[in-house]
C-alpha positions in Angstrom: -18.4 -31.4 -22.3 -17.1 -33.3 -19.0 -17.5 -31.2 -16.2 -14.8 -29.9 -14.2 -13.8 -31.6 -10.8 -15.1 -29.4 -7.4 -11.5 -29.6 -6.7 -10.2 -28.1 -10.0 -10.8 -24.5 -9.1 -8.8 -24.5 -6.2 -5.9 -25.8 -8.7 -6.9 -23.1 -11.2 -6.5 -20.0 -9.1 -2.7 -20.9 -7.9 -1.9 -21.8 -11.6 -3.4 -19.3 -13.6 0.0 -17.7 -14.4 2.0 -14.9 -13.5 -1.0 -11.9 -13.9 -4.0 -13.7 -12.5 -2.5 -16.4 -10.0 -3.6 -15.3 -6.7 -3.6 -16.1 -2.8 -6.6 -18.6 -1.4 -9.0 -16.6 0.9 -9.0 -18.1 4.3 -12.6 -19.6 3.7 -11.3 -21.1 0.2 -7.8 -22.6 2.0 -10.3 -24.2 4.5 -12.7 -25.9 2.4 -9.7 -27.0 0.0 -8.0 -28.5 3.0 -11.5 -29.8 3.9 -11.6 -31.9 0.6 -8.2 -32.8 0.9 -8.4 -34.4 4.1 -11.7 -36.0 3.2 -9.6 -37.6 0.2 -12.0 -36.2 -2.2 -8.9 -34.5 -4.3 -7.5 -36.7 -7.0 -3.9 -37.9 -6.3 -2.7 -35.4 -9.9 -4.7 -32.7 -7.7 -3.2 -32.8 -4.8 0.3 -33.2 -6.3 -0.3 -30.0 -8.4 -1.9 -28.0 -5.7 0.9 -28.2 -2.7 3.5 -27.3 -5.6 1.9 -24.7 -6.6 1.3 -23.3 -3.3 5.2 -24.3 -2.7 5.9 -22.3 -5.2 4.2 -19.7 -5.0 4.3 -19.8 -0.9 1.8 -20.0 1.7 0.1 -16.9 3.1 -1.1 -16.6 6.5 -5.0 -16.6 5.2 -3.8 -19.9 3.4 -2.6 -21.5 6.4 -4.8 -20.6 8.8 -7.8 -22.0 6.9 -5.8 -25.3 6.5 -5.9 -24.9 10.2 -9.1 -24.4 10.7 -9.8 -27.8 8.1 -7.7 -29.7 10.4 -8.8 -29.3 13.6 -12.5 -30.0 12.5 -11.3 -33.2 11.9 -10.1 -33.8 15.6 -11.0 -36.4 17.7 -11.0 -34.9 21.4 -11.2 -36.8 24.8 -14.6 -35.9 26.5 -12.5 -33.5 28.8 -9.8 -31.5 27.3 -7.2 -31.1 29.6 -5.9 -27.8 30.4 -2.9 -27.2 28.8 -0.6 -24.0 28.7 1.8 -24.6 26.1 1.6 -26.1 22.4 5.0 -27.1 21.4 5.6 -28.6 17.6 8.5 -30.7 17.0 8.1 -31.1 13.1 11.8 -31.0 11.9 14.3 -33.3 13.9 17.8 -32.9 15.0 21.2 -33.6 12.8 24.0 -31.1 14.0 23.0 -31.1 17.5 21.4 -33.4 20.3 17.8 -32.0 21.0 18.8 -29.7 24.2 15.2 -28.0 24.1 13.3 -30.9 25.3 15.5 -30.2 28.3 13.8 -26.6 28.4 10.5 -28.4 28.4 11.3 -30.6 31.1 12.0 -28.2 33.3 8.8 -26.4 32.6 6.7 -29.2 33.1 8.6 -29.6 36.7 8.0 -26.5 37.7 4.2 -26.7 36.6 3.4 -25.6 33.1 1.5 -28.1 31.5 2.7 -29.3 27.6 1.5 -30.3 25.0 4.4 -31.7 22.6 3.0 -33.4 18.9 5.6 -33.9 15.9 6.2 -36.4 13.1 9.8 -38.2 11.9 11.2 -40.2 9.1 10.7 -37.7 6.6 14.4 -36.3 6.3 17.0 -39.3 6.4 20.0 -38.7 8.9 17.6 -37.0 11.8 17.4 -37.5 15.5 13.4 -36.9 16.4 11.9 -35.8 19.3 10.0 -39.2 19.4 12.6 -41.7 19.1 14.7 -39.5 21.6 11.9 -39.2 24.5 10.8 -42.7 24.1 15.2 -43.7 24.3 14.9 -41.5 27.5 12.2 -43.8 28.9 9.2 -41.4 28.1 6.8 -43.1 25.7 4.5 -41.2 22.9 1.0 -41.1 23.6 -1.0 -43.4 21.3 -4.1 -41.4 21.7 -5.5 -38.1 23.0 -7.1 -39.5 26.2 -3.3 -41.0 26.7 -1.8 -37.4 25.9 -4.6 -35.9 28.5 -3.8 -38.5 31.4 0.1 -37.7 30.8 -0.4 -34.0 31.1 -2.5 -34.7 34.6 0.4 -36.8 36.0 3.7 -35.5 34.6 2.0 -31.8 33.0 3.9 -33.3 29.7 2.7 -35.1 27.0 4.6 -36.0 23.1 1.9 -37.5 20.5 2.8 -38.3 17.1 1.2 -36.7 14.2 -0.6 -39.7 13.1 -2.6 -40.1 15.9 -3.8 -36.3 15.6 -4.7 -36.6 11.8 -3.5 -39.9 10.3 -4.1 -38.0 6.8 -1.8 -35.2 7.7 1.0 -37.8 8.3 0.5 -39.4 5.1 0.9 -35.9 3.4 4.1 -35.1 5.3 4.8 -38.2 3.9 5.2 -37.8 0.6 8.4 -35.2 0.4 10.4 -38.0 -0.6 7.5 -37.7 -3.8 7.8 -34.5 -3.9 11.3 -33.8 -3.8 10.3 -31.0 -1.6 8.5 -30.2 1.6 4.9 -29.1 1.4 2.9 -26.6 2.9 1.1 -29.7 5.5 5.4 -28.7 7.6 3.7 -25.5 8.0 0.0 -26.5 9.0 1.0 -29.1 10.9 3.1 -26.9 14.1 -0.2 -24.8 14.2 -2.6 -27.5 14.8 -2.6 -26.8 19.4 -5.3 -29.5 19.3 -5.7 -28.7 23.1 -6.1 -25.0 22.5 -3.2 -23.8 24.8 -2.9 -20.7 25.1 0.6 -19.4 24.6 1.8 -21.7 21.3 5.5 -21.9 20.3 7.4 -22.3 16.8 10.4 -23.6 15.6 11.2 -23.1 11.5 14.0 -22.8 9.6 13.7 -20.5 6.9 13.2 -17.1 8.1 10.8 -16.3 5.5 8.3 -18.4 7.1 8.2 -16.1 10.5 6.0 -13.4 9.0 3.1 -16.9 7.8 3.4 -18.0 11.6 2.5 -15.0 12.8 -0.3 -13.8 10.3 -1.6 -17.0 10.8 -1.7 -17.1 14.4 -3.3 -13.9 14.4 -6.0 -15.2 12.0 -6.4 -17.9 14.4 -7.0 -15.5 17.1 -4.0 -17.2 19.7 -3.8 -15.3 22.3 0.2 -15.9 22.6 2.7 -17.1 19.9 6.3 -16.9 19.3 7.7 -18.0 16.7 12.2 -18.1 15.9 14.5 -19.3 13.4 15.3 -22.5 15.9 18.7 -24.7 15.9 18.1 -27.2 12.7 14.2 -25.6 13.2 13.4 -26.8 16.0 12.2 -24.8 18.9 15.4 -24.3 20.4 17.4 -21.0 20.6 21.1 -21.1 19.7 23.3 -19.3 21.8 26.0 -18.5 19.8 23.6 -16.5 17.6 21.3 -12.8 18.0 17.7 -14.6 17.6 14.7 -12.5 16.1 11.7 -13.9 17.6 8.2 -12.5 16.1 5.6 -12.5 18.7 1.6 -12.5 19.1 -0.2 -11.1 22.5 -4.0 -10.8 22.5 -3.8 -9.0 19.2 -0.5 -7.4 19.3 2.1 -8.5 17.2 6.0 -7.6 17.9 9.3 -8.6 16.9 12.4 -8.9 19.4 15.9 -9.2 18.9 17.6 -11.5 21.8 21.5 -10.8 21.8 23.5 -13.9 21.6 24.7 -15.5 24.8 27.8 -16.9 23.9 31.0 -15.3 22.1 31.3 -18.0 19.6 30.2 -17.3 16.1 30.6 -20.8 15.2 29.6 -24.0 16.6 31.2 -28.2 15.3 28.2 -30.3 14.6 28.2 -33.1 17.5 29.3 -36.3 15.3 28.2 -38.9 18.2 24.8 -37.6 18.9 24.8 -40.1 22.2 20.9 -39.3 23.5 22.5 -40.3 26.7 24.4 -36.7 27.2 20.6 -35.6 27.7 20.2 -37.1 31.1 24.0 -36.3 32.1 23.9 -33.0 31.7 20.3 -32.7 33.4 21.8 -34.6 36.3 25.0 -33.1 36.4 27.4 -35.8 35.4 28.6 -33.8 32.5 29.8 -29.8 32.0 28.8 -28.0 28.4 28.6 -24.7 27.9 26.9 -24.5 25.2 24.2 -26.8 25.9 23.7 -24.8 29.1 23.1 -21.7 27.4 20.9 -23.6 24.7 18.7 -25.1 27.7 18.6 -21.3 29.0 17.9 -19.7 26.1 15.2 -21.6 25.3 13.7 -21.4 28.4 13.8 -17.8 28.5 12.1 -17.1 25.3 9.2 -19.4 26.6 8.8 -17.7 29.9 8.6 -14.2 28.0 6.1 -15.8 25.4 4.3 -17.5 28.3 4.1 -14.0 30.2 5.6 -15.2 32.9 8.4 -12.6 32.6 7.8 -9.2 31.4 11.1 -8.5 29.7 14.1 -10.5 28.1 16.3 -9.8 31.0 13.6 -10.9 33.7 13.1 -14.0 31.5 17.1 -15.0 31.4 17.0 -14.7 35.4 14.3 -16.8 36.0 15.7 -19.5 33.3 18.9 -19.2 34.9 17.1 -19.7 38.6 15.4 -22.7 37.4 17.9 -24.4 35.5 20.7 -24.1 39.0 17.5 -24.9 41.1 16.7 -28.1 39.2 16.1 -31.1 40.8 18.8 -33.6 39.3 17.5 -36.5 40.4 14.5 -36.3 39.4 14.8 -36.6 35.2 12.1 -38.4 32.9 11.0 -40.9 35.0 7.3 -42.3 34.6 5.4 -43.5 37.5 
């Protein structure tokens, strides 16, 4: 009799059907993920196992061991720059121009120190937070001892997801396999290589609010927040009430923000000119609701950051900042 792959069992317990198919513990999830990232899963294996768990969807023990697998595999600069925010950009833009990395910007002028790491190409017909910054005259970091030096001169730093785990990329890369997106979208925004301390989260399907948290808790972040985000990104849209499901040093919370703007409704931008970015930032251009996205966004940071203690304390200071801006100075690199 031929003796069953180590990998097999972790296929077996998400496929066992209906009655005995259960959730991976998070020790299980991290030595699957372990394997996987080791490439010692067979290609039919790994197929199999991220439908299954597709199908079946990720728990919160389930991703935070995949968490745990990943960042064992991380290659750190000798000093690890302090860092206060973790910011994912995983899903791209398509019916709007990326108005949070405005929100960043801003933090990172006024001191709070980013970390920014994403992937694109996945989804056809998307603008990513890569090709945008680099457009804008900000290049991606092409190693963590580049991210760490950008951080200590501009408190901002955007590294691709390949340079993190070059495995991870290649898993993200095969939705156009797939057909679908795999549970590596989910791992992948939880990853905070630097270990910030407040972590942010953009998705799409609400569903996926209640695995960000769990997860976050698992992983013992001090501060998380995680929204349903314009196209998923971490970016609030104004038009719209925005649930945002929170971790503090144990706590977890939910929090309704009201919308800021009367319109239900908002066109998809056709043009997506990357240029609007920098004249709106500088002032050359008026729009509402890119204002109010910029805002938005910030304010929910602040309040995840601590920074503010309520919502309303948190719009003020957004609101401060974003009039107090210095419009000159935009994404310039010394």
């Amino acid at each position: 009799m031929t003796d069953l792959h180590p990998f097999a069992r972790f296929v077996a317990i998400l496929g066992r059907g209906k009655s005995l198919t259960r959730s991976l513990t998070i020790e299980e999830a991290e030595e699957a993920m372990g394997m996987i990232l080791r490439e010692e899963a067979l290609p039919e294996q790994l197929g199999a196992f991220m439908m299954l768990l597709r199908v079946k969807e990720e728990s919160p023990e389930e991703i935070a061991g995949f968490v745990r697998a990943a960042r064992a595999t991380f290659s750190l600069p000798n000093k690890v720059p302090q860092v206060d925010i973790d910011w994912s950009s995983y899903a791209g833009k398509r019916r709007q121009l990326p108005w949070f990395l405005l929100s960043a910007l801003l933090l990172a002028r006024n001191g709070y120190r980013i970390f920014m790491h994403g992937t694109e190409g996945h989804t056809p017909g998307r603008l990513y937070t890569r090709e945008t910054l680099e457009l804008l005259g900000f290049p991606a970091a092409q190693n963590l001892q580049e991210a760490a030096d950008q951080i200590g001169r501009h408190n901002l730093a955007y590294v691709p997801l390949e340079v993190i785990s070059p495995r991870l990329r290649s898993l993200i890369d095969l939705r156009p396999v797939f057909g679908l997106r795999s549970p590596v979208h989910t791992l992948a925004r939880l990853l905070n290589p630097f270990d910030a301390p407040c972590m942010l989260q953009g998705i799409f399907h609400p569903g996926y609010m209640e695995v960000h948290q769990g997860a976050a808790m698992l992983l013992k972040q001090p501060h998380m927040a995680v929204f349903r985000g314009e196209g998923g990104e971490i970016e609030r849209r104004p038009n719209k009430p925005c649930e945002v499901w929170t971790v503090h040093n144990g706590e977890t919370a939910a929090e309704r923000w009201p919308p800021i703007l009367p319109e239900p409704r908002r066109a998809p931008d056709e043009e997506m000119n990357f240029n609007e970015l920098r004249a709106l930032w500088q002032g050359e251009i008026t729009n509402d609701y890119a204002e109010a996205t910029v805002i938005g966004t910030l304010a929910i940071t602040l309040k995840a950051l601590g920074s503010a203690v309520n919502m309303e304390e948190a719009e003020t200071m957004a609101q401060t900042l974003w009039q107090d801006r210095d419009r000159d100075q935009f994404l310039e690199v010394a």
